[in-house]
C-alpha positions in Angstrom: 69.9 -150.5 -13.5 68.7 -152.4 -16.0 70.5 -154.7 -18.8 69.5 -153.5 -22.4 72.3 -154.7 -24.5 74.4 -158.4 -24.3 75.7 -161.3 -26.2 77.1 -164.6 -25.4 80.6 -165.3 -27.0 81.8 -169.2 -27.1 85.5 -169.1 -27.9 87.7 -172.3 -28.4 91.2 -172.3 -27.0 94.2 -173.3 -28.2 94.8 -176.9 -27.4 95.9 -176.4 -23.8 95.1 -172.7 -23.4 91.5 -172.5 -22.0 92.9 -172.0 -18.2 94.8 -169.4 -19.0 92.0 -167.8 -21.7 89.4 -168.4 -18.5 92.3 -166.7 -16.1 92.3 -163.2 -18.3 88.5 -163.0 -19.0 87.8 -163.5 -14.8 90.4 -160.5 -14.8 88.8 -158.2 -17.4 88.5 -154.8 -17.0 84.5 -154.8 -17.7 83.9 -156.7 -14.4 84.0 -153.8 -12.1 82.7 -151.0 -14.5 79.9 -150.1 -13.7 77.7 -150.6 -16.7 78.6 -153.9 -16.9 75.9 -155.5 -15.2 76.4 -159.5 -16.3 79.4 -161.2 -16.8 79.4 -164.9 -16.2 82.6 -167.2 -18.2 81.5 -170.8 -18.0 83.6 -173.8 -19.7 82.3 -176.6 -21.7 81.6 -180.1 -19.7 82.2 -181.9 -22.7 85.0 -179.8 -24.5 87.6 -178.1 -22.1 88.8 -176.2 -24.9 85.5 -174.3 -25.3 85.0 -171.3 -23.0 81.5 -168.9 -23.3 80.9 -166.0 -21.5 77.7 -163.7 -21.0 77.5 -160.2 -20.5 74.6 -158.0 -19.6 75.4 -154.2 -20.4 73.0 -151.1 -19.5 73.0 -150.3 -23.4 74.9 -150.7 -26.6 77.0 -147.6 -26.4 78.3 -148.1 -23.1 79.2 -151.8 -24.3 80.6 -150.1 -27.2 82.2 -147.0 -25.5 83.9 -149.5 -22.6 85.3 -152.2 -25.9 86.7 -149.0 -27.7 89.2 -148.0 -24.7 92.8 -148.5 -24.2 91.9 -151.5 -21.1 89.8 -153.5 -23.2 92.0 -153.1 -26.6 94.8 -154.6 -24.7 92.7 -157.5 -22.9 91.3 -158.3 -26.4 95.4 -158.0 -27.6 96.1 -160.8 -24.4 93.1 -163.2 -25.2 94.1 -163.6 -29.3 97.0 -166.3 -29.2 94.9 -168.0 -26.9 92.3 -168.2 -29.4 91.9 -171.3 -32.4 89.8 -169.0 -34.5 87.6 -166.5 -34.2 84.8 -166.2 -30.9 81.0 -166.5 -32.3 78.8 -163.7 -31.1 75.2 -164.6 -30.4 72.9 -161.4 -29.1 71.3 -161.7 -26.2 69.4 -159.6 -23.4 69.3 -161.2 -19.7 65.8 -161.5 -18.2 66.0 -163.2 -14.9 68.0 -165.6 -13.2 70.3 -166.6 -10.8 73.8 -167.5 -10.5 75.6 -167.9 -7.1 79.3 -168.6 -6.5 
């Protein structure tokens, strides 16, 4: 499969909050679906608050189709308090790469 559709999101936590925000995104639901082909969550080295995450989806709708549903409504529900304002969106499509654990 190939990736066709993704964005990277930086979101700033609540003083305090960016374990717990990093805790529910390594849990989301999109990890294990199937369309959902990149998902990396990486914190800021020089702001602990600041949390960005990639994902790499086979195409828009099933990005859109997967964020429309019950399991991602109520993640998105979850990650709000957490949040000091809203997440910038930046579009982006993965080419190449690595990233080992």
């Amino acid at each position: 499969m190939t990736v066709r559709h993704g964005f990277h999101a930086t979101m700033t936590a609540q003083p305090g909050k960016a374990d717990e925000l990093i805790k529910l995104l390594l849990d989301a639901p999109s990890l294990p679906h199937d369309d959902c082909l990149v998902f990396l969550v990486a914190r800021s080295a020089s702001d602990r608050d600041v949390v960005h995450v990639i994902e790499g989806w086979t195409s828009a709708e099933a990005h859109s189709a997967f964020f429309g549903g019950d399991r991602a409504q109520a993640l998105v529900a979850k990650l709000q308090p957490l949040l000091a304002g809203e997440p910038t969106y930046t579009d982006a499509v993965p080419v190449g790469g690595k990233a080992t654990f």
